[in-house]
VOBA-1610 file (N, C-alpha, C; in pm, whole numbers, padded with zeros to 5 digits, always signed):
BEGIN
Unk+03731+01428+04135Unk+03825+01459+04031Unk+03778+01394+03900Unk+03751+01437+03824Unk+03744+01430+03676Unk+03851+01393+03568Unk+03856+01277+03546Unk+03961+01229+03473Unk+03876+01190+03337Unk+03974+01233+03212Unk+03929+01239+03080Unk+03999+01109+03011Unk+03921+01012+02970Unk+04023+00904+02928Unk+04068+00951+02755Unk+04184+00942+02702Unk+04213+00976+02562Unk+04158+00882+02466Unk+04118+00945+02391Unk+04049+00850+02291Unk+04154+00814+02178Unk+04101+00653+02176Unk+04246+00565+02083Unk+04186+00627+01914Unk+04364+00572+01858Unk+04335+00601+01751Unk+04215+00527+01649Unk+04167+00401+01724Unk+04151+00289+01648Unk+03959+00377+01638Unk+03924+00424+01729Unk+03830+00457+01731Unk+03727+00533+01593Unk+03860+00564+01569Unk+03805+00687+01449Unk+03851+00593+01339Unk+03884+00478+01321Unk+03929+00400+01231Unk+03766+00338+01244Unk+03745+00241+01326Unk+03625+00191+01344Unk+03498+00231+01357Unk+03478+00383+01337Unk+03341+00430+01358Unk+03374+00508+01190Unk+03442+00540+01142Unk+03419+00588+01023Unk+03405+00481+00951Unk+03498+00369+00951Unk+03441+00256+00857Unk+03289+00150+00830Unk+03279+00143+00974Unk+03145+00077+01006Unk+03004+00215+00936Unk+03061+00330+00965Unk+02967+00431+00935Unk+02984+00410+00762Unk+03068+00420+00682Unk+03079+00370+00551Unk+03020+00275+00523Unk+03007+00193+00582Unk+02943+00035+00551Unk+02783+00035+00615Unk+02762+00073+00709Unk+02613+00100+00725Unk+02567+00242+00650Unk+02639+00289+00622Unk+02550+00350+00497Unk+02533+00300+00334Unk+02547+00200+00345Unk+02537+00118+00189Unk+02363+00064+00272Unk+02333+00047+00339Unk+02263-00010+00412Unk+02128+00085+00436Unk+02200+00234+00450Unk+02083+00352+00472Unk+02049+00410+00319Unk+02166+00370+00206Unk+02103+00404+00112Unk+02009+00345+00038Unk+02054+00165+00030Unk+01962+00050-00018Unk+01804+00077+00090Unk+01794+00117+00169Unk+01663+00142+00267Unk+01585+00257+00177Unk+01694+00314+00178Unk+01605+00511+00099Unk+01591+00482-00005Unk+01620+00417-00110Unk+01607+00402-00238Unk+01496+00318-00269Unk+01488+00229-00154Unk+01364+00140-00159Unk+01212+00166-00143Unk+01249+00266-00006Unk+01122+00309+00039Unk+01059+00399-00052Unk+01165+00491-00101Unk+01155+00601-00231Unk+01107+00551-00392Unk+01073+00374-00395Unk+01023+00331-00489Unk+01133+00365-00610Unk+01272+00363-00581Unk+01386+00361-00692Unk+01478+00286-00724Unk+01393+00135-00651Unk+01494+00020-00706Unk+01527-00002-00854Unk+01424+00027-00934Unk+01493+00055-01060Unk+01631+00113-01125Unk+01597+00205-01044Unk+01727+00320-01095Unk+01880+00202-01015Unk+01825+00124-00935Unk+01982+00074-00902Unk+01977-00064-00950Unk+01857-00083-01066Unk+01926-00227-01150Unk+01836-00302-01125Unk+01735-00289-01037Unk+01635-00445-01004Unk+01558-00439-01092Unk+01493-00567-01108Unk+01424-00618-01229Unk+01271-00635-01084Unk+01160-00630-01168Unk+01023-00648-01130Unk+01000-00779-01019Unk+01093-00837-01043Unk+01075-00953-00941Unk+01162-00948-00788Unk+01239-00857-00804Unk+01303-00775-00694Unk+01232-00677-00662Unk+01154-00611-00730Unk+01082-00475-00688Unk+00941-00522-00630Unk+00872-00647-00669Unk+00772-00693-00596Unk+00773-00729-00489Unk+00918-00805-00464Unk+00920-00886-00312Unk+00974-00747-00214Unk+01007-00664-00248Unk+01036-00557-00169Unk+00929-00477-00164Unk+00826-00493-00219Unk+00691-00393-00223Unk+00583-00470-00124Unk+00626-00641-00155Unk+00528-00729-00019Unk+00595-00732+00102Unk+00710-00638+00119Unk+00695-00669+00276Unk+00612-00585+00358Unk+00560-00654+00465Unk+00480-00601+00567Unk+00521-00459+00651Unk+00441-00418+00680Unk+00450-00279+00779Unk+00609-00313+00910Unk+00536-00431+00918Unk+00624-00469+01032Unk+00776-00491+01039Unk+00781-00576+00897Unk+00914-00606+00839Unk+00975-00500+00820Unk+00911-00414+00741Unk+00981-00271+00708Unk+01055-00202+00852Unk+00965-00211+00976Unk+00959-00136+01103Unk+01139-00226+01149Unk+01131-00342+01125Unk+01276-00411+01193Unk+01368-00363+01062Unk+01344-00370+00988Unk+01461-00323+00877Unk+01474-00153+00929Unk+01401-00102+00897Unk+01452+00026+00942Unk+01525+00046+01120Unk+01443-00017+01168Unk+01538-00045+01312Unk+01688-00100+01274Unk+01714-00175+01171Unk+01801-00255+01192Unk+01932-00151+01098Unk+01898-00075+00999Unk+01954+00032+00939Unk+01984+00127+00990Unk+01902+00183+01071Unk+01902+00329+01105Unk+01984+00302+01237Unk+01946+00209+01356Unk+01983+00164+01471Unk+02161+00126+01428Unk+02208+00109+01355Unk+02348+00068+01301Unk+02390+00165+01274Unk+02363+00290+01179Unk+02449+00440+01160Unk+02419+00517+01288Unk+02337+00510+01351Unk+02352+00603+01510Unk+02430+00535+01571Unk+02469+00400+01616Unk+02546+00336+01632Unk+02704+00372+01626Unk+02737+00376+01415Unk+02833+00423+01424Unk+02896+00580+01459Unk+02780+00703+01441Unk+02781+00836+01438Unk+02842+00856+01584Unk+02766+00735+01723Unk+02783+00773+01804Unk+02891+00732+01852Unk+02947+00605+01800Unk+03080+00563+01862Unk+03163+00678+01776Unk+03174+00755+01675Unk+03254+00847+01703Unk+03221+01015+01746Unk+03143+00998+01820Unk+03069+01120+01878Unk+03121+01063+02069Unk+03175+00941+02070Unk+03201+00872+02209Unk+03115+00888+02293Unk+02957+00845+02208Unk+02857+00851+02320Unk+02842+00719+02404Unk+02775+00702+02510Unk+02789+00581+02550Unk+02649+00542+02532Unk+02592+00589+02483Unk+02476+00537+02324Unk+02475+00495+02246Unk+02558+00487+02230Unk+02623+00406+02095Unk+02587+00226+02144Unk+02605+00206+02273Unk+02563+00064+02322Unk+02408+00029+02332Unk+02306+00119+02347Unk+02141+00147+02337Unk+02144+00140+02143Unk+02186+00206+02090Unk+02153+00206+01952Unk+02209+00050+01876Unk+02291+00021+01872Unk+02372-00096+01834Unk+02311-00206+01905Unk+02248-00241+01995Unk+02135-00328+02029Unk+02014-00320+01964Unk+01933-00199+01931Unk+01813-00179+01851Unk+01856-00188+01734Unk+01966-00191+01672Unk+01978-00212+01551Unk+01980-00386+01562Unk+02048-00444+01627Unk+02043-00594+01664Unk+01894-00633+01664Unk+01775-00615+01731Unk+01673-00616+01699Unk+01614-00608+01562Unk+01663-00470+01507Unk+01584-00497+01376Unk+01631-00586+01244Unk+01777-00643+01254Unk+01815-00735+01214Unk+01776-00842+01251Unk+01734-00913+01374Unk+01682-01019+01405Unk+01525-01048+01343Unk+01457-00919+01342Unk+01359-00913+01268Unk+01358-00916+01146Unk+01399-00840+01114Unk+01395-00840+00920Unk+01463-00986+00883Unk+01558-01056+00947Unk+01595-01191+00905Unk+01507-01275+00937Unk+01401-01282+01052Unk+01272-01362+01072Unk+01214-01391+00923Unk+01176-01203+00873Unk+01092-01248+00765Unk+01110-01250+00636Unk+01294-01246+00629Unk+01320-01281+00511Unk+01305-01434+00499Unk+01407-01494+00584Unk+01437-01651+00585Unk+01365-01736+00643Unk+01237-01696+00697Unk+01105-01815+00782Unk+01005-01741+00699Unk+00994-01640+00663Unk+00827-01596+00626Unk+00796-01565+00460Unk+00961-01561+00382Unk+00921-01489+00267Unk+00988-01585+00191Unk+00928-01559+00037Unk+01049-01645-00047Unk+01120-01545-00172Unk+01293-01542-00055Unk+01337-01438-00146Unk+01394-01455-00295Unk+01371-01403-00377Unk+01419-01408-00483Unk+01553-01447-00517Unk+01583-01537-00636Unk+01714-01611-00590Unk+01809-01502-00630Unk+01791-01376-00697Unk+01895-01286-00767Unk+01922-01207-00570Unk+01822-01212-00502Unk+01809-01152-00376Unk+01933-01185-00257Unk+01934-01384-00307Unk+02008-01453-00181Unk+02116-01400-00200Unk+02195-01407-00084Unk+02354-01378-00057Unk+02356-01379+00102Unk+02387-01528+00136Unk+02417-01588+00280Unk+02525-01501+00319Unk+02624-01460+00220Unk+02754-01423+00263Unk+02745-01292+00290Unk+02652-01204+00250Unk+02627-01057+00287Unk+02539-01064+00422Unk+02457-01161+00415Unk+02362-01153+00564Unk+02477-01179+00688Unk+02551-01290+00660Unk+02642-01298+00744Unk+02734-01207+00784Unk+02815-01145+00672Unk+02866-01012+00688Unk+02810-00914+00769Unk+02695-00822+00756Unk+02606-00732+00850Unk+02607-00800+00991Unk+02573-00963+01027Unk+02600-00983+01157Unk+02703-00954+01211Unk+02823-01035+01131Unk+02950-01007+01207Unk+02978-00855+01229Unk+02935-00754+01131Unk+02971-00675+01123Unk+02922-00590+01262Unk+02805-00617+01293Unk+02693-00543+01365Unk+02719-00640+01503Unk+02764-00739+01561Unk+02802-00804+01653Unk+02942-00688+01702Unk+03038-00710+01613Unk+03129-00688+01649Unk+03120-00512+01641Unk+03062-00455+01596Unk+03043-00259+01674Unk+02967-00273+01820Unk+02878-00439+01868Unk+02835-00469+01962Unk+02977-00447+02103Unk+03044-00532+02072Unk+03162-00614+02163Unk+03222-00461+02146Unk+03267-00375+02026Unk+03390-00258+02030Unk+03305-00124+02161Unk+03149-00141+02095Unk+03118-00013+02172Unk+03139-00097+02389Unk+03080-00185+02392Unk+03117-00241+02511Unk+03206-00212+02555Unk+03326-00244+02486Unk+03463-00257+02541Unk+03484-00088+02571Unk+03474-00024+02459Unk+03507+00127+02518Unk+03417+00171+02573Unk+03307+00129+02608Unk+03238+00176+02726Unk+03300+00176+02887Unk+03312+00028+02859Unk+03398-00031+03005Unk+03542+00069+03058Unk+03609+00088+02902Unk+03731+00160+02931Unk+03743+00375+02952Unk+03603+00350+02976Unk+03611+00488+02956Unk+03585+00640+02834Unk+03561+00544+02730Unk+03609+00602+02641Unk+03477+00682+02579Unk+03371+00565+02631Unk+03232+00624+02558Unk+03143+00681+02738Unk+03108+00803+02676Unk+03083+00908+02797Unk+02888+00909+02797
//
């Protein structure tokens, strides 16, 4: 027997918002890679330290961007992928923070502890929500 669990309201509260907020995240990525930090205000000393990061760095930042909006697309798509993507995005955040804060020296207009922190909590906790509605049924 096939039982359909109903999907809460909170769901579509939490995957559209997190999807709002990791896309500030997919656009600062595209604008970068697209060589148009200008156009959103950076000065040459922001546009250099974003031009020296490595192949590699780039590879966890984009993991860590892209792995966060499939994330949210899929928690409201109620995939139970959404728990595989939201880990690889965890990865590429763990990476790209390696080589911001041990390998690089970011520009001080760059720092903002309180935004890095933000994306964790933020990206922890779509961790714990997709879990939980996994467990409950909700993500298929």
């Amino acid at each position: 027997m096939d039982q359909t669990v109903k999907t809460p309201w909170h769901l579509w509260v939490v995957g559209a918002l997190t999807l709002l907020w990791n896309s500030v995240g997919g656009f600062s990525y595209t604008m970068t890679r697209l060589g148009k930090l200008a156009d959103l205000g950076m000065g040459a000393e922001e546009i250099a330290y974003f031009a020296s990061h490595p192949v590699w760095a780039n590879t966890f930042w984009a993991l860590g961007v892209w792995g966060a909006i499939a994330g949210s697309l899929l928690i409201l798509l109620r995939s139970r992928h959404a728990v595989t993507a939201i880990l690889i995005a965890i990865v590429g955040l763990i990476g790209s923070n390696i080589y911001q804060y041990a390998m690089s020296e970011i520009p001080e207009s760059l720092q903002s502890p309180m935004l890095t922190g933000l994306i964790w909590v933020t990206t922890l906790f779509m961790l714990w929500y997709s879990l939980r509605m996994k467990s409950a049924g909700v993500l298929r």
